[in-house]
Structures are given as C-alpha cells and as structure tokens.
Steps between C-alpha positions, in 0.01 A plus 500: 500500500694821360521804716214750361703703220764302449551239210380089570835336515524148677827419701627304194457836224593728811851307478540511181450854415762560765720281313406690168583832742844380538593396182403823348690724732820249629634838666196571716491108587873482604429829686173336720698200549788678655252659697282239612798268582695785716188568681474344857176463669444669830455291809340624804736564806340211676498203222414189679557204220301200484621165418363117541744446751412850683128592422310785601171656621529858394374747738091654444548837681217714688466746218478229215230223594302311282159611364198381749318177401172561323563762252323583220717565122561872441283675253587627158817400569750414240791217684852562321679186477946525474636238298644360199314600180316171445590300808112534569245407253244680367232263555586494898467879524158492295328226725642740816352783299145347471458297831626889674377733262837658575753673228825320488829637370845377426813681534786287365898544607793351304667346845407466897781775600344790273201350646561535831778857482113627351320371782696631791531803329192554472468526117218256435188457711384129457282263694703139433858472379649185384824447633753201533517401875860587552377864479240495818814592746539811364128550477381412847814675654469777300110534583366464137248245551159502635447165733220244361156439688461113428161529575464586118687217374320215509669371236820491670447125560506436138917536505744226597566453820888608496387855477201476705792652794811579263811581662567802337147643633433312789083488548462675127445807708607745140476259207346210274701289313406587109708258283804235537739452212823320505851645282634192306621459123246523186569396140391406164541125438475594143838739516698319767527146445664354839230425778632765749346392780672165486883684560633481831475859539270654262622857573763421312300510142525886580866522486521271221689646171280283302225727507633826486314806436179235550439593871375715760519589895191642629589875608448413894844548697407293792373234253759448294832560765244223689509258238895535462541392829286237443683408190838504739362331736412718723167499680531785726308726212516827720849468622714766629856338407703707315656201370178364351408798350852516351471139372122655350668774344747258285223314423321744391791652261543108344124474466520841297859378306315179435120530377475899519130492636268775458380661812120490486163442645315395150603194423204381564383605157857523337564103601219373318539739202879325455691817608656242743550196565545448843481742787461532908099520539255545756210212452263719514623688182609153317095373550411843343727437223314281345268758412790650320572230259457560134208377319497106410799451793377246758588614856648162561841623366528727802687364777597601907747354743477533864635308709258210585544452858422894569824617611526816228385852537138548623331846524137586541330871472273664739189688507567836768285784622713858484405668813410854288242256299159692476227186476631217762190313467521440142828459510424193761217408301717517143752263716250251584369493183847382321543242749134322403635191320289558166627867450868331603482268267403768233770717592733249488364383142510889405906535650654188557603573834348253713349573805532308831145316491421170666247424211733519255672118390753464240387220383180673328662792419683272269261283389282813425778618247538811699838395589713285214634196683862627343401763767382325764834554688405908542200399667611598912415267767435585879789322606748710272447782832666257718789366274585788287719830530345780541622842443484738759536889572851600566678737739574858353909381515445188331236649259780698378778228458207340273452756309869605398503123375189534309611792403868414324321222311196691361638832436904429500617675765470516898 
C-alpha cells in the first residue's frame, strides 16, 4: 500500500530503481556509500545488550505504560506502517483496511539504521516499525518504543513457542516476532553444475575462481563478516577478537581476488534472471525468486544450502510500537491481525519471508507447490532458534572494529 502521493513500488521495483540510481550516477553512489559505511549509529549512554546466554526484561517506566484494556480503534485515523517497500502485502493491509475501516500507509526505508537514526530523531511519525531483533537494545534503552497491552493479542498464541518468552525480550513486553529467514548459499543448477551443498564447506563455492564475476554477497556487514567466520570455522559470529576479524579481513580480500562478488541486496531477481550464478542469500529472498524466473523456466533449477542440522545464521524481524506513534490501538489491532494464521500465510505467499506460525508444516507447503522441493531446505524450522547462530547487537567499540573491516573490503580502504 503506497504512501498517498507517492508512486506504487513493491520492495522488489523499490530495489531495483535504486540499483538503476546507482548505475546512472557511479559518483553519487560511491559518495552514499562512503557515507553510509563511515556512519556509526548512536547508542544510548546506558546500552544494556541482550544475548541467549544473558537475556533481558527491559524496563516499562511510570511515564510510558501500556494502553488500558478495553479500548476502542481511533477514528478517522490513518496507521503508518515503517518497513521495507513490499515486505507487507497488499492484500494484508486491505483486509485490515475493511475489517477497521481504518486508512493504512506505508513508509518504506532502504536499511534498519536509516530506519531507526529517523526514528530517534524524530523524522518520521509511525505507528509499527519492522526491525531485526538485534536493534530492540537500542530501542528500549533509548526509550523509542511504546510497551504492548497483550490483552489485544489474542493471536499471540498462534506463534511458536520459542518466542512465546524470547530472550532478547523477555515476556514480549515491546515486540512480535514478524518473520524468520535463515542466510545460506542460493544458485542456479542450470549455471553451476557441482551440487554445492554436497562440499564439505559450501562457503567455499564463493571464493571459488571458477565462477568469477558469477556471484554476489548480500550488502549486510554483520551478515557476510558472520558467514566468514563461519566459513573459518569460527562460530563465535559477533566476536570481539581482533585476530578473527583480521583472519575476516584476508578472507574477505581473497574472496574479492577470487570471484569479485557484487555487493547487493537484489539478487533475488538478478539470480533467477542469470546475472549470477551463485550467491550468499537469505531464504526468504531465494523462495521469492522464483517469481523472478523467466518465462517457460521451471523453478526447480533454483537451489539453497543451509546447513541441515540448523547450525547457520538465523535472524527473524519484529513488529514494534514507536513511543511518538499517534493510533496505539490500531497499531495493536494491525499487529494482531498479521499474526492470524490465514493473513500469515498470505503474507508469507505475498513475501517469502516466513513467519513463525505453528499452523504452518513444510510438508504441505511443498506438496502445495508453494515451495519447490529443490527449495525445501529454505523452509526454517523451530528448532533452527536453538541450534543456530544468531547475530546480535554489538558494543559501540566493537561496532567500529566491524565496520573498518567491512569497510576495506567494500569500499577499499579503512
């Protein structure tokens, strides 16, 4: 649902024409890339990080409760959503629309730091935001979010039960999970003719000089450097070791001497249209793809690797309440609507970003042809939360030693 005066672009043509952008002005794109990479977000003075091993209950203060039980939607209201252009679908916002008789918008950002630098700052007034979970430290220390009222989500009990009390949110007191998505390797069986999931370390295929100038790294810093160290062996995927991060670093540098990836978040249309042949994918962009294939090309030539036994990189997205949010009954309303498992399943038909729902089996979504059973491996499973690596938010001195390593290998220099 577009913003009122702006043009209807889904997430997919949003990306794209930012692509387009870029290679029509390579100055001005080497110029927001310095910029974007240099800047460092801005923690509050009293960051308290949550990890599985160290979970917390953030704080609900006296001047920030939840909204009373009871209350009734607000009137001719219109609830803003914050998210990727097209990580909601249409059809969930028009059901919200008619069961409400509320206006929805969307405002879309390009990443979840401009996202959240415009938040704080006050630049954007929005009801729900759609952040990764590593980001709710900041939020909840900083005071950005509004805390959630169960009482309006019923449908709460629709979710798995690993985030019915997640550690990063202890008692969901200021978010929803939203999605889950794993980071493994995608390719076209057509182009690349060696069954990479069957080497003993299929990270390697992207530092292979066999298919140079055929791959891609998703532009994610954390996401990548995290898959190096898996790659090296190394499962401690937020590590502060200056050694590590050296080791990443050379990595990196072969990777680039190697394959010379591109640096991009559309290969989930550029894989299937054969401008690569392999690359480092998110499932829920490689179950999207198929969407993406030319005409006549069955999906079953599309293939992902991760690792079977769950222990790869496992993320999931949230749905938040900013605290300057004008309509916080819709917005609890619009939050229990995504999690009813029919508009869930829609959305995740719409996006390919599953979401966490107990009624979901991956068995049908195969055997429905939703899913291609060359894809069945980018379907997530509950138990990947227990077994997998998960990123997580870093301190402001270790953000930084990330960064000047991300940095060197996208741009060239420190």
């Amino acid at each position: 649902m577009p913003v009122p005066g702006r043009s209807r672009l889904n997430r997919r043509q949003f990306l794209q024409r930012t692509a387009l952008l870029a290679a029509g002005a390579p100055a001005l794109a080497v110029l927001l890339d310095a910029c974007s990479e240099n800047e460092q977000p801005d923690w509050p003075p009293n960051l308290r990080i949550a990890t599985p091993d160290s979970p917390v209950t953030w704080d609900i203060t006296a001047d920030n409760m939840p909204i009373p039980d009871g209350l009734g939607p607000e009137k001719d209201a219109a609830l803003t959503l914050y998210s990727y252009a097209g990580y909601i679908s249409p059809e969930a916002v028009e059901s919200f629309q008619d069961r409400y008789g509320a206006r929805v918008e969307v405002s879309t950002f390009n990443n979840t730091d401009d996202a959240l630098a415009n938040i704080r700052d006050g630049l954007v007034d929005v009801d729900i935001y759609t952040p990764s979970y590593d980001q709710i430290g900041r939020m909840a220390t900083g005071h950005l979010l509004r805390p959630i009222n169960h009482s309006y989500l019923p449908n709460l009990k629709n979710l798995w039960p690993v985030f019915t009390n997640p550690w990063y949110d202890r008692e969901s007191r200021y978010s929803v999970p939203y999605s889950v998505y794993t980071t493994g390797i995608a390719w076209r069986a057509d182009q690349v003719r060696a069954d990479l999931g069957a080497l003993r370390n299929p990270y390697d295929s992207l530092w292979d000089p066999a298919y140079k100038n055929q791959t891609a790294v998703l532009d994610d810093w954390h996401t990548v450097m995290a898959m190096v160290l898996l790659k090296l062996g190394i499962t401690d995927v937020n590590t502060s070791s200056a050694e590590d991060l050296n080791r990443v670093g050379e990595a990196l540098a072969q990777m680039k001497a190697n394959t010379a990836p591109a640096v991009t978040v559309t290969m989930f249309s550029d894989l299937p249209a054969g401008l690569f042949s392999l690359s480092q994918m998110w499932s829920g962009d490689i179950i999207n793809a198929k969407n993406y294939l030319p005409e006549g090309v069955s999906p079953d030539i599309l293939r992902y690797w991760f690792p079977a036994d769950g222990k790869g990189l496992v993320e999931n997205d949230l749905m938040v309440m900013p605290r300057g949010g004008r309509n916080p009954v819709l917005a609890h309303l619009f939050i229990n609507h995504m999690l009813d498992p029919e508009v869930a399943k829609s959305n995740f038909e719409a996006t390919g970003f599953q979401p966490p729902q107990v009624s979901i089996d991956p068995d049908v979504l195969v055997a429905s042809g939703f899913i291609p059973n060359t894809l069945r491996s980018a379907i997530v499973q509950p138990e990947f939360f227990d077994v997998g690596y998960r990123i997580l938010e870093l301190d402001p001195a270790n953000d930084a030693a990330w960064h000047r390593v991300w940095t060197t290998f996208k741009l060239g220099r420190p």
